[in-house]
N, C-alpha and C positions, 0 to 999 in steps of 0.2 A: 249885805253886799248887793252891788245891783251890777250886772252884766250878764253875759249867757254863761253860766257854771257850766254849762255841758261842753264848752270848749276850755281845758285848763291850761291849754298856751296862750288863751289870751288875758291880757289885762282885766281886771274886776278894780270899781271903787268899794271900798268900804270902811268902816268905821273898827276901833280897835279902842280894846281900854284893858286894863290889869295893871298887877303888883309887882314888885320886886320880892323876892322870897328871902334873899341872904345875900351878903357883901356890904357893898360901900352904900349902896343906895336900899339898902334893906328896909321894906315897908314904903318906900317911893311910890306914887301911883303915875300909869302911865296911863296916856291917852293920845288918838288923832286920827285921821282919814287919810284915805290915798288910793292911789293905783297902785297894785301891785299886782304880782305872775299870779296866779292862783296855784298851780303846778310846784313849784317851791315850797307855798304855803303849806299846803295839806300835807305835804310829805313830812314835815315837819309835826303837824297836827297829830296825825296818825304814830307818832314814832314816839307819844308822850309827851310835846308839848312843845311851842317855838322856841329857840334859844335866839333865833334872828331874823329879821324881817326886810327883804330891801324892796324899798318902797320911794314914790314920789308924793309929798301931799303936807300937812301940816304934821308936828307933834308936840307932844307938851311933858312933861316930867315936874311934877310937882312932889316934895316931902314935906 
């Protein structure tokens, strides 16, 4: 990630990649960059793991 982490209202780019666990897209790999809140993010992080991410930037979904 690159921006100032110590401010989590603002914007951070960063790079993102993982899997799908279960469902329709089960074993999918994800990937992309972007801006996003950081503040949303982590909350999410901390709580066990993102379910959602909103973001501006590229993404890719390949099976």
């Amino acid at each position: 990630m690159e921006g100032d982490l110590t401010k989590p209202g603002q914007p951070v780019n960063g790079a993102f990649e993982g899997k799908t666990t279960d469902g329709e897209f089960a074993d999918a790999q994800h990937k992309g960059t972007g801006t996003f809140d950081m503040a949303s993010a982590a909350g999410g992080c901390l709580a066990g793991g993102l379910s959602s991410l909103d973001f501006q930037g590229k993404y890719e979904l390949s099976k």
